[in-house]
C-alpha positions in Angstrom: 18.6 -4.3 -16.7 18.8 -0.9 -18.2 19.6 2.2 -15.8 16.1 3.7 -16.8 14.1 -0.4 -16.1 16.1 0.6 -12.5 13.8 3.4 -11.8 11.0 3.1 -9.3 7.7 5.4 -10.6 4.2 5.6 -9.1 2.8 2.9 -9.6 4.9 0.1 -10.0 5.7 -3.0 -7.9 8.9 -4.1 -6.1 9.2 -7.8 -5.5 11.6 -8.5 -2.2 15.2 -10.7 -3.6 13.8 -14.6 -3.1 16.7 -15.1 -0.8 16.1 -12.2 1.7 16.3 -12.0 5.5 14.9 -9.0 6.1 11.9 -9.8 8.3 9.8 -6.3 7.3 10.1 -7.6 3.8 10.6 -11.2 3.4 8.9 -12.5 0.2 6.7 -9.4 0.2 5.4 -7.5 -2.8 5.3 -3.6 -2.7 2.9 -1.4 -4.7 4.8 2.3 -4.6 1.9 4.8 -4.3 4.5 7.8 -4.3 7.9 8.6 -5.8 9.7 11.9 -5.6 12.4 13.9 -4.3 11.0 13.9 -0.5 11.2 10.0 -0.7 9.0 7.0 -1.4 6.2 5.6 0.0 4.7 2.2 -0.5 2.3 -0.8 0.5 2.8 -4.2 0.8 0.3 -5.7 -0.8 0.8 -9.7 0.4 0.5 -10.2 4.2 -2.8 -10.2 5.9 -3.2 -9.9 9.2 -5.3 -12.0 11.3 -7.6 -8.8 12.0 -10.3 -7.4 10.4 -11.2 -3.9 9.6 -13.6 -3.7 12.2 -11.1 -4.9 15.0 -8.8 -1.4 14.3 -12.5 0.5 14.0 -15.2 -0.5 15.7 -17.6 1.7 14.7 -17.3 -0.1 11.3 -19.3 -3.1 13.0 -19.8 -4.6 9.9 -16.3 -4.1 8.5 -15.4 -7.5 8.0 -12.4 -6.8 5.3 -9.3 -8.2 6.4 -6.5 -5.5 7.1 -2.9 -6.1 5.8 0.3 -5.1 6.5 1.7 -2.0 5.0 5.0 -2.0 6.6 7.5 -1.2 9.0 6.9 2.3 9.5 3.9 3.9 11.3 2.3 0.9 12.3 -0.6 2.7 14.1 -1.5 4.5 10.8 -4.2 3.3 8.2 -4.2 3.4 4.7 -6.0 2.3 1.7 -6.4 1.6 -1.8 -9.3 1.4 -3.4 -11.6 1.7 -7.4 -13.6 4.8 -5.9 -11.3 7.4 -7.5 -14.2 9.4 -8.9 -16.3 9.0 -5.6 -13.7 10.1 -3.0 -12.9 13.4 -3.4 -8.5 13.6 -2.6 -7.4 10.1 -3.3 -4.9 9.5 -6.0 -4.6 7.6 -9.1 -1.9 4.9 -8.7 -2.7 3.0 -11.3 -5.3 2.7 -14.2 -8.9 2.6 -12.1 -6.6 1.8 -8.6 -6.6 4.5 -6.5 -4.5 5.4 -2.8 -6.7 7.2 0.3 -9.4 10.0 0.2 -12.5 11.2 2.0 -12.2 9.2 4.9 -15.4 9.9 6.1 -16.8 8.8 2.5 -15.0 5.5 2.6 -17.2 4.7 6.0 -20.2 5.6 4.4 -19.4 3.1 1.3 -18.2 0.4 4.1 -21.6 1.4 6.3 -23.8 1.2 3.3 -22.3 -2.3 2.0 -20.9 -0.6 -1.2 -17.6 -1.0 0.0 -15.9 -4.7 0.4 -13.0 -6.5 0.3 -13.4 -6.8 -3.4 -13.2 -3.1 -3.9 -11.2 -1.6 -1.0 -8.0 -2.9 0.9 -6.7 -1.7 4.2 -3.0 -1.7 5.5 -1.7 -0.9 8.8 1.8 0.9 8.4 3.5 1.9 4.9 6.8 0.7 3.5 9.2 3.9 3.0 12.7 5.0 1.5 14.2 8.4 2.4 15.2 10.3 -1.4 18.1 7.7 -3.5 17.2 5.3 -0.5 15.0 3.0 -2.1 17.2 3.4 -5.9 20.4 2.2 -3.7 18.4 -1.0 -2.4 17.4 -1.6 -6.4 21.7 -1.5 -7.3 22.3 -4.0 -4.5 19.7 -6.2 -5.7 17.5 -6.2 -2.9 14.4 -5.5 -4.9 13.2 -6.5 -8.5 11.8 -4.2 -10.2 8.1 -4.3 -11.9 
């Protein structure tokens, strides 16, 4: 693969090597919402928990969208994407219409008012992260695939 293919961006998704033993990232898929010279920060995007929104929040009573595993790091922090880029004022275009965090306060309101679901919003406990030429070094060792 081409030096440049090697290069993470905003936006794109790192697939864990088949064969890895690392049990933070076995078999996981990582959108990268952030790529720059303080580091890189990311979300895995395929291991749900077995607890709902409302279990982390329980003033979301009706929050039943299943929460996910970020990653390793900060496991007591929530984050979210979500397709209400033009709605909540702060979040950040990852990808075409996919959008990272926001108006908190907003996204209860959509979630309280039933305009928010598991279709349209996903939650992660913890984020995946790389200190600056952390995550490229990984990438040269062939411990993620680049997509």
């Amino acid at each position: 693969m081409p030096e440049s293919q090697q290069t993470p961006y905003m936006g794109c998704l790192l697939l864990a090597e088949p064969f890895s033993d690392d049990y933070n990232f076995r078999r996981s898929v990582v959108l990268l919402c952030e790529h720059d010279k303080e580091g890189t920060f990311g979300l895995i995007l395929n291991k749900v928990l077995q607890l709902s929104l409302s279990d982390a929040l329980p003033e979301l009573e009706a929050a039943d969208i299943p929460l996910y595993y970020g990653g390793p790091v900060q496991t007591d922090t929530l984050h979210y994407l979500h397709t209400f880029g033009d709605v909540l004022e702060g979040s950040v275009e990852v990808n075409a219409g996919l959008f990272w965090g926001g108006d908190f306060e907003k996204m209860k309101f959509l979630i309280n008012t039933k305009q928010a679901n598991s279709g349209n919003v996903r939650f992660f406990l913890g984020y995946s992260g790389w200190t600056f030429g952390q995550l490229e070094e990984e990438i040269r060792q062939n411990s993620w695939i680049l997509t």
